[in-house]
N, CA, C and O atoms as CSV, one atom per row, in Angstrom:
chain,resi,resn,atom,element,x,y,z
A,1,UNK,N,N,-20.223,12.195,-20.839
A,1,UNK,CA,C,-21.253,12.232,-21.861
A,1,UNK,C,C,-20.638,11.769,-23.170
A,1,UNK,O,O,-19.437,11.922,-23.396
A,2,UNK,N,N,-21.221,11.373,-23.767
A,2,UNK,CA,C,-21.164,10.650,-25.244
A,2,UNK,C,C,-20.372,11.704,-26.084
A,2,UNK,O,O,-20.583,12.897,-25.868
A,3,UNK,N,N,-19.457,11.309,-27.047
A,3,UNK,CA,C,-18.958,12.652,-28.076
A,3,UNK,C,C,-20.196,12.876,-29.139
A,3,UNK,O,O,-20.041,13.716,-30.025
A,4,UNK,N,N,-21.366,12.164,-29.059
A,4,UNK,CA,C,-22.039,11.917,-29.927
A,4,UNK,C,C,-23.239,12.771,-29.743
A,4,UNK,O,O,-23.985,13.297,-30.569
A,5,UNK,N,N,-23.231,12.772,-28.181
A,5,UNK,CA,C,-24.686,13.547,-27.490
A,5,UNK,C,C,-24.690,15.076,-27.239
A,5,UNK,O,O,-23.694,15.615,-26.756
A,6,UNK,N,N,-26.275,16.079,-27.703
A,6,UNK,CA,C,-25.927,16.963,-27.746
A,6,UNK,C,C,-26.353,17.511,-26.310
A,6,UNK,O,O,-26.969,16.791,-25.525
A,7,UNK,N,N,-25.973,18.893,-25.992
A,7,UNK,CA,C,-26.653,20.022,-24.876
A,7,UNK,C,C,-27.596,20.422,-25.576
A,7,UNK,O,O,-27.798,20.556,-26.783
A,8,UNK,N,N,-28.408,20.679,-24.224
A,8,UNK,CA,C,-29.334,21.546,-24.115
A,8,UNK,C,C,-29.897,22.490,-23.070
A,8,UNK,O,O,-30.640,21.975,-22.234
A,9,UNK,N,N,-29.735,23.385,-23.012
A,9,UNK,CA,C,-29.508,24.151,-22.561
A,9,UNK,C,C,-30.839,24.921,-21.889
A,9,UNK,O,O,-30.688,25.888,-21.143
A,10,UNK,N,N,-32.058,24.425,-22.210
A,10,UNK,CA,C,-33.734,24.979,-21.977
A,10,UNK,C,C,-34.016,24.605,-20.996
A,10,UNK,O,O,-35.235,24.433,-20.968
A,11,UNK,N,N,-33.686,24.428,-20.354
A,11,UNK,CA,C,-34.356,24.190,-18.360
A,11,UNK,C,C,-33.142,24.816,-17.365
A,11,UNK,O,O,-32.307,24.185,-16.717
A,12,UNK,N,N,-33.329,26.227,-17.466
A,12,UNK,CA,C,-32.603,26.625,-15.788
A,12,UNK,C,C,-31.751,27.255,-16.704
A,12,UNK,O,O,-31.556,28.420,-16.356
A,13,UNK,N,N,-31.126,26.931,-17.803
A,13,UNK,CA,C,-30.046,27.725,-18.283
A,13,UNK,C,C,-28.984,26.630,-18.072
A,13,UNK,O,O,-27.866,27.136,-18.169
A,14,UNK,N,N,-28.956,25.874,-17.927
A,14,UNK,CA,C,-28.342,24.748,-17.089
A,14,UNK,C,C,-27.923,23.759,-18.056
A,14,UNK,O,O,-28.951,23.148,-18.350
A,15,UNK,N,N,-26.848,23.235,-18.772
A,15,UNK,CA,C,-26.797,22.009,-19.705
A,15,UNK,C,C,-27.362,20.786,-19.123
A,15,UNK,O,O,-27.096,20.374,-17.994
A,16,UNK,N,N,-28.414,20.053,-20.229
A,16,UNK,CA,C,-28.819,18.896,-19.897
A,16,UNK,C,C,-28.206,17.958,-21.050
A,16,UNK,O,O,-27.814,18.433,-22.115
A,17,UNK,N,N,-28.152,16.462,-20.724
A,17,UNK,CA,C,-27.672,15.634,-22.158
A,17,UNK,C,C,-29.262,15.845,-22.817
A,17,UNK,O,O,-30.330,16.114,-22.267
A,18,UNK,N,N,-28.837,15.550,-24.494
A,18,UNK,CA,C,-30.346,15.075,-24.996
A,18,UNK,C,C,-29.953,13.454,-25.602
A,18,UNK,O,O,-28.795,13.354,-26.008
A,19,UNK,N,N,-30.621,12.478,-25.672
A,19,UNK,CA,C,-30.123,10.996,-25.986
A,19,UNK,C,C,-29.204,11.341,-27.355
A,19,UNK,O,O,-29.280,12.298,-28.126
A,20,UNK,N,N,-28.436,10.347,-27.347
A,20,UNK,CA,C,-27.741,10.149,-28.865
A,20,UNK,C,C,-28.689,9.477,-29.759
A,20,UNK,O,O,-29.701,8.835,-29.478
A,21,UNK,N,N,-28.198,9.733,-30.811
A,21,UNK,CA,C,-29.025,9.560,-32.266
A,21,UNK,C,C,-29.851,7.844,-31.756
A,21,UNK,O,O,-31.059,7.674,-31.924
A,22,UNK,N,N,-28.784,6.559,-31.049
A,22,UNK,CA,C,-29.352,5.644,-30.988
A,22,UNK,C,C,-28.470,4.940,-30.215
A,22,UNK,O,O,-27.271,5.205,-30.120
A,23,UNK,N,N,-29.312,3.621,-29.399
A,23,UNK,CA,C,-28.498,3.027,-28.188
A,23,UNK,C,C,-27.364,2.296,-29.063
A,23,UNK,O,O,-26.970,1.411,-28.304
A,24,UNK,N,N,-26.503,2.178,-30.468
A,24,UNK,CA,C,-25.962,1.526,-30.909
A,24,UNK,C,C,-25.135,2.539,-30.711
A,24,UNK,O,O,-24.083,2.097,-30.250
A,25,UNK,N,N,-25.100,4.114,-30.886
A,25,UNK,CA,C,-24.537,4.819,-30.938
A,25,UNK,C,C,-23.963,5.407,-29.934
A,25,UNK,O,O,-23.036,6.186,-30.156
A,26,UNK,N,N,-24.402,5.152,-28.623
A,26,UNK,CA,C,-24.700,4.910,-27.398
A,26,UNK,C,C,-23.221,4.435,-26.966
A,26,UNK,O,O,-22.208,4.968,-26.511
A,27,UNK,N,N,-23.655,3.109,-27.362
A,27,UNK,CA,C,-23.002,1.653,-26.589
A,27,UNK,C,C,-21.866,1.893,-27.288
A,27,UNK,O,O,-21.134,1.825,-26.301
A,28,UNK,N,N,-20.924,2.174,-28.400
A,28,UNK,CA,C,-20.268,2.322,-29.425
A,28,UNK,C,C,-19.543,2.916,-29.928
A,28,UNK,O,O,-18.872,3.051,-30.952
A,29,UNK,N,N,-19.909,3.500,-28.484
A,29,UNK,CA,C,-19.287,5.389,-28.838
A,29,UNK,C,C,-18.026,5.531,-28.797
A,29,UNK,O,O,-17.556,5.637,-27.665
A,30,UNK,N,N,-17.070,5.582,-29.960
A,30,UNK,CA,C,-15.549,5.523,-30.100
A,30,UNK,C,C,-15.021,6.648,-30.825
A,30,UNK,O,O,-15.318,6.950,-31.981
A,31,UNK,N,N,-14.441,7.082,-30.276
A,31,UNK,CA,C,-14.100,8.901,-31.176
A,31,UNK,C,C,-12.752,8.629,-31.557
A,31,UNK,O,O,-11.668,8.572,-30.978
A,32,UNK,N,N,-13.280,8.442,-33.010
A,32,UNK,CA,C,-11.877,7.921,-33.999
A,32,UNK,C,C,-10.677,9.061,-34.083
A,32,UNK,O,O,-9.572,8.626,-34.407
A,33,UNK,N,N,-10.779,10.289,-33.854
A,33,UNK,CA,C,-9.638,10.758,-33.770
A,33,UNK,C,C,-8.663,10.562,-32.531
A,33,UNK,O,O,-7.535,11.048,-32.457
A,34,UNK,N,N,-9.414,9.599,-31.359
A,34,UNK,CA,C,-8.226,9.119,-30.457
A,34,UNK,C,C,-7.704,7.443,-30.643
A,34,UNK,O,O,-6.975,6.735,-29.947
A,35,UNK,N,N,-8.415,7.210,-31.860
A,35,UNK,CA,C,-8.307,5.617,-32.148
A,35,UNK,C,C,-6.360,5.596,-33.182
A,35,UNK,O,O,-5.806,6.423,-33.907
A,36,UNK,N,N,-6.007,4.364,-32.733
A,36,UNK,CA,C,-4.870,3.810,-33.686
A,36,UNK,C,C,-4.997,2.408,-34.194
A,36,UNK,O,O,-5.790,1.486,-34.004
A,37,UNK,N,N,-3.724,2.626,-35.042
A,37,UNK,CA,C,-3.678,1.135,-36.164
A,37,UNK,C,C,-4.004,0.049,-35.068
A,37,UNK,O,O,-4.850,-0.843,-35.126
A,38,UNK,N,N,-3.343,0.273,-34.310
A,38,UNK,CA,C,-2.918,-0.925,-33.272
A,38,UNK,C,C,-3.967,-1.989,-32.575
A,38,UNK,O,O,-3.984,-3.132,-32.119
A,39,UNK,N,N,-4.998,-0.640,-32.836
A,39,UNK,CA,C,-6.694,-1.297,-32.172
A,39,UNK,C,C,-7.637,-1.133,-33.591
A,39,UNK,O,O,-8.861,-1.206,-33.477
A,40,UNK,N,N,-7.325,-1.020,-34.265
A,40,UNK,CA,C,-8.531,-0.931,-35.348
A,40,UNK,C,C,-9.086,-2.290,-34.563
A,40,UNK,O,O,-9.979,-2.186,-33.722
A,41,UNK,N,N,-8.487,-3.580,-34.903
A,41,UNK,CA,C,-9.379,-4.536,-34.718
A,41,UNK,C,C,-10.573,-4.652,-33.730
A,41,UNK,O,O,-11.675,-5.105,-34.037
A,42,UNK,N,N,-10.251,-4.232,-32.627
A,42,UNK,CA,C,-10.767,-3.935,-31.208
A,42,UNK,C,C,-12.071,-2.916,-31.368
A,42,UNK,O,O,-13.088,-3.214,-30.741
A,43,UNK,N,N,-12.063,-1.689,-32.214
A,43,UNK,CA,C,-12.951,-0.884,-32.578
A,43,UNK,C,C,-14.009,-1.744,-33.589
A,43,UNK,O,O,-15.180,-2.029,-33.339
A,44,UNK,N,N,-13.414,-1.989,-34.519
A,44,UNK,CA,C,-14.617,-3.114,-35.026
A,44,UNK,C,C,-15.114,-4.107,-34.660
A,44,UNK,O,O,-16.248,-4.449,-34.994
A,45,UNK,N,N,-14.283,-4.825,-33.826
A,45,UNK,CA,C,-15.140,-5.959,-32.947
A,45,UNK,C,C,-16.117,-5.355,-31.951
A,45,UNK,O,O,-17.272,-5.781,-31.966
A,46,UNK,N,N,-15.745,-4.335,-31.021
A,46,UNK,CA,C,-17.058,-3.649,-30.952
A,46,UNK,C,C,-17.895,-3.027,-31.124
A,46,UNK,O,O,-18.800,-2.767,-30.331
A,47,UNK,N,N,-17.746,-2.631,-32.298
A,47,UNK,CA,C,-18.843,-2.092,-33.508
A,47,UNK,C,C,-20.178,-3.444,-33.471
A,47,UNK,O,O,-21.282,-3.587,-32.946
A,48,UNK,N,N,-19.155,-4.331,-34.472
A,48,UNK,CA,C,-20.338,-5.409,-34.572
A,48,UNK,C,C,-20.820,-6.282,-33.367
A,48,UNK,O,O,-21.877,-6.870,-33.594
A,49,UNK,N,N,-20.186,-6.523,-31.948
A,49,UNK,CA,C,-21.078,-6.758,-30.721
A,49,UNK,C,C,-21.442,-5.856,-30.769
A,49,UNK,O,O,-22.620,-6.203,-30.856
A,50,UNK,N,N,-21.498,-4.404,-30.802
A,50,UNK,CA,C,-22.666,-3.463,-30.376
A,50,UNK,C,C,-23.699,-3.821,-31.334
A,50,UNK,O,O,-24.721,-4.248,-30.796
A,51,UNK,N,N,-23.715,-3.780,-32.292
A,51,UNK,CA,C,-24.925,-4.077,-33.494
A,51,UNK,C,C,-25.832,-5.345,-32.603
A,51,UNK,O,O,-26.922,-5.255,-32.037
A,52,UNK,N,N,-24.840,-6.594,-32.754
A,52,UNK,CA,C,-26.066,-7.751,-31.929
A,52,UNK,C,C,-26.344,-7.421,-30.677
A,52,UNK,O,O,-27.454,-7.630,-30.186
A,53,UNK,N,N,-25.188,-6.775,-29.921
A,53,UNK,CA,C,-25.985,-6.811,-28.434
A,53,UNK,C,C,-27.169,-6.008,-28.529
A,53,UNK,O,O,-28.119,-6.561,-27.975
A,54,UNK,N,N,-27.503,-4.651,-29.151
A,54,UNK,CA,C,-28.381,-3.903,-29.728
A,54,UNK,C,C,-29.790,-5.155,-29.785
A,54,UNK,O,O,-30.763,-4.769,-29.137
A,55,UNK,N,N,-29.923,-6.202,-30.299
A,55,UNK,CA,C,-30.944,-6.819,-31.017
A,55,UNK,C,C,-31.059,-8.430,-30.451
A,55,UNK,O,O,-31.554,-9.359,-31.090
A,56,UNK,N,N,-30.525,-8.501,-29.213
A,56,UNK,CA,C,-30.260,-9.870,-28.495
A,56,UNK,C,C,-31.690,-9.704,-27.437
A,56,UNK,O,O,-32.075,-8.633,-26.966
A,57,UNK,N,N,-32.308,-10.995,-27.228
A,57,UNK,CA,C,-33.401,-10.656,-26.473
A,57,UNK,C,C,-33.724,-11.408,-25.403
A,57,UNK,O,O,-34.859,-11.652,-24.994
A,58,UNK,N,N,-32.456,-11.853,-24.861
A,58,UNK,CA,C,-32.369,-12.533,-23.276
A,58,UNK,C,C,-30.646,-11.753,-22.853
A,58,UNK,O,O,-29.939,-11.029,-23.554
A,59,UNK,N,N,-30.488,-12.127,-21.851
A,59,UNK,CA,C,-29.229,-11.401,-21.071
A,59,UNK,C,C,-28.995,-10.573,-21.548
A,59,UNK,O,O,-27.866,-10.663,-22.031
A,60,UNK,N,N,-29.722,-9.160,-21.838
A,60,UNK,CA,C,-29.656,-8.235,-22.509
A,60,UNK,C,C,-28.084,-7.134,-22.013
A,60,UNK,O,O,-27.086,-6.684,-22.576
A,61,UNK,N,N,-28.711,-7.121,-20.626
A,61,UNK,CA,C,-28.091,-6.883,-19.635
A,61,UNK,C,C,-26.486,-6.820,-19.670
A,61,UNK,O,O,-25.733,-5.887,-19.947
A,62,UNK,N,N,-26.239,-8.117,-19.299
A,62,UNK,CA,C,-24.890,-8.535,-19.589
A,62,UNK,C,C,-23.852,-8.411,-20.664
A,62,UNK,O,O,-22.665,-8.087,-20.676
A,63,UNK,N,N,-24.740,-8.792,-21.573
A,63,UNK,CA,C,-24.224,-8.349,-23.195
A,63,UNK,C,C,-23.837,-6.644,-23.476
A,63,UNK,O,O,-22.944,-6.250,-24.226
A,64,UNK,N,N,-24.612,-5.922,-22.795
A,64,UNK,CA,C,-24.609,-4.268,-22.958
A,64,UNK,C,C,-23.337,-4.148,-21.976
A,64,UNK,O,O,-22.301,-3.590,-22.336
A,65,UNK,N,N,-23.534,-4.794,-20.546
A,65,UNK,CA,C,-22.158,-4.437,-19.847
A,65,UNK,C,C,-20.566,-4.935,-20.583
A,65,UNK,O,O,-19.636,-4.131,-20.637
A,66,UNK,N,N,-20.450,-6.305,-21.096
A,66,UNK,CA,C,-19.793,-6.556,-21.728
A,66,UNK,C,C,-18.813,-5.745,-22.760
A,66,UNK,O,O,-17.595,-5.660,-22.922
A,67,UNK,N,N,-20.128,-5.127,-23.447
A,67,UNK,CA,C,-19.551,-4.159,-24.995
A,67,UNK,C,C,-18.787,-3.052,-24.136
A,67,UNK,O,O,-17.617,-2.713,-24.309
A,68,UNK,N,N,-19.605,-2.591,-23.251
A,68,UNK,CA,C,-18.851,-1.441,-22.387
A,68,UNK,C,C,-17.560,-2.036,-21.984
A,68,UNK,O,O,-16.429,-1.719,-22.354
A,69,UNK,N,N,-17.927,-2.940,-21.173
A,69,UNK,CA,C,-16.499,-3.334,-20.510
A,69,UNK,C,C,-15.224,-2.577,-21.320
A,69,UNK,O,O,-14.453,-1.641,-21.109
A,70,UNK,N,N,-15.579,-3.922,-22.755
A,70,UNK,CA,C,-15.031,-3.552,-24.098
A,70,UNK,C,C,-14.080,-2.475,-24.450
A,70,UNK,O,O,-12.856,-2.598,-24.497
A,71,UNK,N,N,-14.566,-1.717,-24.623
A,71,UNK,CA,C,-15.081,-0.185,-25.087
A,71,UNK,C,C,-14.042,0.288,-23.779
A,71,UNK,O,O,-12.940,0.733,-24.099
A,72,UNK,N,N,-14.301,0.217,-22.690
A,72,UNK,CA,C,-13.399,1.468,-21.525
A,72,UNK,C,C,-11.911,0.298,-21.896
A,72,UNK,O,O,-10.792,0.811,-21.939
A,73,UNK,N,N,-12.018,-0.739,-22.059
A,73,UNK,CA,C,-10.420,-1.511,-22.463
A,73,UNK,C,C,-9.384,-0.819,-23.063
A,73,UNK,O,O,-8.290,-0.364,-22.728
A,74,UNK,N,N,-10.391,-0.911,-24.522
A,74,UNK,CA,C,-10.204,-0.190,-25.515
A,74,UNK,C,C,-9.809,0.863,-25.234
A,74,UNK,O,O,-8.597,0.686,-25.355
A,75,UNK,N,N,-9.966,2.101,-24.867
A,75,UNK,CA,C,-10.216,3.290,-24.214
A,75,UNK,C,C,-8.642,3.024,-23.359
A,75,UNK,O,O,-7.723,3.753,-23.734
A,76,UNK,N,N,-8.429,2.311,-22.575
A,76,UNK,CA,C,-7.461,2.650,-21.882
A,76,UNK,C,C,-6.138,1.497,-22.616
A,76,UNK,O,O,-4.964,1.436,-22.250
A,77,UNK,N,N,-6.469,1.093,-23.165
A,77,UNK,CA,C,-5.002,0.775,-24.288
A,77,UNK,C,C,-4.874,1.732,-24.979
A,77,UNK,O,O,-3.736,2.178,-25.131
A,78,UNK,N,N,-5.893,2.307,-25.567
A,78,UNK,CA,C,-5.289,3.426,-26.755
A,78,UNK,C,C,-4.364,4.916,-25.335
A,78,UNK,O,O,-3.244,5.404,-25.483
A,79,UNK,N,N,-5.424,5.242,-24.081
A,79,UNK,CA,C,-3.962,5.808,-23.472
A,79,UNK,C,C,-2.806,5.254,-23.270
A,79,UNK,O,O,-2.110,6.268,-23.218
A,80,UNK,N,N,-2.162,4.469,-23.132
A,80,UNK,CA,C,-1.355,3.583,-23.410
A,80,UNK,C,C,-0.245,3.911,-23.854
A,80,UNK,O,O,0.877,4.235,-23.464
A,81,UNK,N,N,-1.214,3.639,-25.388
A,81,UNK,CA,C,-0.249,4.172,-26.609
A,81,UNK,C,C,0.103,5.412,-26.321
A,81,UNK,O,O,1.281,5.711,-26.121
A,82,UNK,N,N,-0.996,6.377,-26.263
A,82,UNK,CA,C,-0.903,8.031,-26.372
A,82,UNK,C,C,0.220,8.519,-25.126
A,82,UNK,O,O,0.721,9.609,-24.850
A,83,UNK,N,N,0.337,7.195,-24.555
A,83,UNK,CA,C,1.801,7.825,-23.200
A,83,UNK,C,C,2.920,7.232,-24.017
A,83,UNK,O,O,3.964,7.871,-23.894
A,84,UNK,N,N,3.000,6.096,-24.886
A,84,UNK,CA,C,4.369,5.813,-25.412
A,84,UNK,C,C,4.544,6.808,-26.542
A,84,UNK,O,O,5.718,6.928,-26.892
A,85,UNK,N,N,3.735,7.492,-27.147
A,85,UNK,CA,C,4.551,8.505,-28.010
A,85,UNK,C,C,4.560,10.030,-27.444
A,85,UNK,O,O,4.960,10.978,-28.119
A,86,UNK,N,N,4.062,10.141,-26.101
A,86,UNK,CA,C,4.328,11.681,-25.544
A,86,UNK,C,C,5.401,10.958,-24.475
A,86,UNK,O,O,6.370,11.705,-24.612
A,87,UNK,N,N,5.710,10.181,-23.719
A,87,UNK,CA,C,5.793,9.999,-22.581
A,87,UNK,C,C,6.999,9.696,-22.620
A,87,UNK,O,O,7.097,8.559,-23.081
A,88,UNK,N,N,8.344,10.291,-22.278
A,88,UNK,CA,C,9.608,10.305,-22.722
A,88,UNK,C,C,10.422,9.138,-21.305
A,88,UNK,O,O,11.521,8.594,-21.418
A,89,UNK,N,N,9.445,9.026,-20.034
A,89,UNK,CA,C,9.389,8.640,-18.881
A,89,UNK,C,C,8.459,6.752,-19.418
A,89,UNK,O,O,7.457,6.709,-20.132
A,90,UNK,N,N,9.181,5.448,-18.813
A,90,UNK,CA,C,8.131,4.342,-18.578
A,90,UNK,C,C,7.705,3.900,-20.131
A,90,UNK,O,O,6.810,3.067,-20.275
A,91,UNK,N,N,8.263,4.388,-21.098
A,91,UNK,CA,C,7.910,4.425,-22.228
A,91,UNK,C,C,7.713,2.787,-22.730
A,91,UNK,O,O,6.788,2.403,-23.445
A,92,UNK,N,N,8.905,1.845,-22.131
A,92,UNK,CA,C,9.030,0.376,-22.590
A,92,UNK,C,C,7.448,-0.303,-21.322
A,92,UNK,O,O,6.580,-1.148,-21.541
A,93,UNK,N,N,7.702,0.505,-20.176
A,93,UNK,CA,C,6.595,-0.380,-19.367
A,93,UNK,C,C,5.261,-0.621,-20.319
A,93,UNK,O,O,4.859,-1.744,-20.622
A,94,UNK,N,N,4.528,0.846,-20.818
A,94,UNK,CA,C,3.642,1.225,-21.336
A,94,UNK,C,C,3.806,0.122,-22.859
A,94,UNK,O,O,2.848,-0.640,-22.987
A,95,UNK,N,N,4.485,0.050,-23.535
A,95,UNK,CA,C,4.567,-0.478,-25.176
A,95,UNK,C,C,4.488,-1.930,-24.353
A,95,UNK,O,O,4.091,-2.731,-25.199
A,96,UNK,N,N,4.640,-2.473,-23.377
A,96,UNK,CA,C,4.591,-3.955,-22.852
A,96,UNK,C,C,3.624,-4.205,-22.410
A,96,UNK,O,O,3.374,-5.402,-22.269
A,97,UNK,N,N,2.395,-2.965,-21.884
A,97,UNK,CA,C,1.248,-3.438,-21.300
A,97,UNK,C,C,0.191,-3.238,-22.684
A,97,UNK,O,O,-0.857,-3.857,-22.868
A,98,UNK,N,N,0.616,-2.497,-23.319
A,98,UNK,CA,C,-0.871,-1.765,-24.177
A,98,UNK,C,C,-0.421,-3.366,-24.787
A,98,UNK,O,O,-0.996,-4.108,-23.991
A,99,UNK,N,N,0.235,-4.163,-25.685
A,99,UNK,CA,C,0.988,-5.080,-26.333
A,99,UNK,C,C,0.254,-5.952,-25.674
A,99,UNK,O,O,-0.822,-6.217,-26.209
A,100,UNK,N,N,0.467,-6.419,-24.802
A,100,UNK,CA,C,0.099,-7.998,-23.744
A,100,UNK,C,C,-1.568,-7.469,-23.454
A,100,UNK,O,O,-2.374,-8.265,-22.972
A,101,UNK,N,N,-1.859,-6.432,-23.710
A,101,UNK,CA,C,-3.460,-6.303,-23.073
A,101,UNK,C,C,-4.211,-6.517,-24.877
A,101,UNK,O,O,-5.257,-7.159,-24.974
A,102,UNK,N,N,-3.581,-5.950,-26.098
A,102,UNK,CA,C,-4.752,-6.111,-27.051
A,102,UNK,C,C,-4.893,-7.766,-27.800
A,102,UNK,O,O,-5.945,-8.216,-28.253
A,103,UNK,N,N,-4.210,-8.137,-27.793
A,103,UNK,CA,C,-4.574,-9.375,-28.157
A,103,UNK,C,C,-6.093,-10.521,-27.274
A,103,UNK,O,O,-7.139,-11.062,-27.634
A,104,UNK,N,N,-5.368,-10.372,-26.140
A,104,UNK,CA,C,-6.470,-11.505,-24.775
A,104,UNK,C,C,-7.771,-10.321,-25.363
A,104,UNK,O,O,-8.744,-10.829,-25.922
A,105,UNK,N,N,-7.734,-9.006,-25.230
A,105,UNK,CA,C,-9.009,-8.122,-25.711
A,105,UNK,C,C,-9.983,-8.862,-26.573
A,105,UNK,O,O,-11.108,-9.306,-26.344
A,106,UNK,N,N,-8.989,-8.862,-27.948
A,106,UNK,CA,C,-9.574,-9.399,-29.365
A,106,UNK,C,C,-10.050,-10.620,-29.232
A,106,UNK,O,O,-11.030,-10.970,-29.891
A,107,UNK,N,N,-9.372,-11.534,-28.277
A,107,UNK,CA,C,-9.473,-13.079,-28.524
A,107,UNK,C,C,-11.073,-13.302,-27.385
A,107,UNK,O,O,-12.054,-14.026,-27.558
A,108,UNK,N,N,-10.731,-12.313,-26.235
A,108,UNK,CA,C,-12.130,-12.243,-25.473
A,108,UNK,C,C,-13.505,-12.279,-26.492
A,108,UNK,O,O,-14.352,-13.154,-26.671
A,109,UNK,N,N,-13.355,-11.136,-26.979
A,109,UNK,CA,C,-14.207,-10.523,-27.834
A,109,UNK,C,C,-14.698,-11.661,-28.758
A,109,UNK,O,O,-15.766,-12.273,-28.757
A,110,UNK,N,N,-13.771,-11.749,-29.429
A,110,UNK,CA,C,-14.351,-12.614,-30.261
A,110,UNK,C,C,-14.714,-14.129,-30.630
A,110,UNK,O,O,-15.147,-14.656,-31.655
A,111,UNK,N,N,-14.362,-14.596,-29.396
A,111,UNK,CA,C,-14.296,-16.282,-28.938
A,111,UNK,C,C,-16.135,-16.018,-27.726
A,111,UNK,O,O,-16.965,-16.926,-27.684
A,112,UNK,N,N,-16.343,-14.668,-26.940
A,112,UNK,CA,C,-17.733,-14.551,-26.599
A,112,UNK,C,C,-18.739,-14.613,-27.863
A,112,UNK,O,O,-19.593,-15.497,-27.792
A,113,UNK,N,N,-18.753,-13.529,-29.373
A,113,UNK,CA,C,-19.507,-13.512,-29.928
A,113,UNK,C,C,-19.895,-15.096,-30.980
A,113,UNK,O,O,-20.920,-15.738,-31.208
A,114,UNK,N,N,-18.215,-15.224,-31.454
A,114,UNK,CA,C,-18.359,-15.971,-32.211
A,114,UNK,C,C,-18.030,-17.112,-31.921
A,114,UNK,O,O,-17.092,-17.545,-32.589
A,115,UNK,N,N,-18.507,-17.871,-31.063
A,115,UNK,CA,C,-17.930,-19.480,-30.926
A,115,UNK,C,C,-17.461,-20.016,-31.698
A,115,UNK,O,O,-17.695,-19.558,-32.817
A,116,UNK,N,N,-16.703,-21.046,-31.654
A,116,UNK,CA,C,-16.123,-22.008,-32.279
A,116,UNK,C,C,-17.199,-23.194,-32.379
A,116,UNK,O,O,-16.904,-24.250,-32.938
């Protein structure tokens, strides 16, 4: 579930999701206290594809899977990182993959939205 989305708890006693504030918020959903320097860029590039994919009105579809894609990348470079500064074990493997994975990320990202 979203860090964004709340419980509710009125049917059965049972937690249900209730939607997040909005599908931008949705699609976008990045919980900055697990974010670093290293990806800022990556977090704002999918900030603003989430904004257009939000408001695109053919391959809607694709564009929404995309940002996700995005987004779980993101998501698993920043563990990455979070194993090279706990992870006393693999420490150089980890700083060589998170490294070689954010750049092709950024350049994906932003060579789809913004053509040349």
């Amino acid at each position: 579930m979203p860090a964004n989305a709340e419980k509710d708890t009125t049917q059965n006693g049972s937690p249900n999701e209730i939607a997040v504030s909005s599908f931008f918020d949705y699609l976008t959903d990045i919980d900055s206290a697990d974010g670093f320097r290293a990806t800022d860029v990556i977090k704002y590039l999918i900030q603003t594809i989430g904004h257009d994919a939000c408001s695109v009105k053919r391959n809607s579809l694709s564009t929404y899977e995309l940002v996700q894609a995005a987004r779980e990348n993101y998501e698993a470079i920043n563990g990455l990182i979070r194993l090279v500064d706990t992870d006393g074990e693999n420490t150089w493997e980890n700083f060589l993959k998170y490294t070689k994975a954010i750049d092709p990320l950024e350049e994906y990202i932003f060579q789809f939205f913004f053509p040349h």
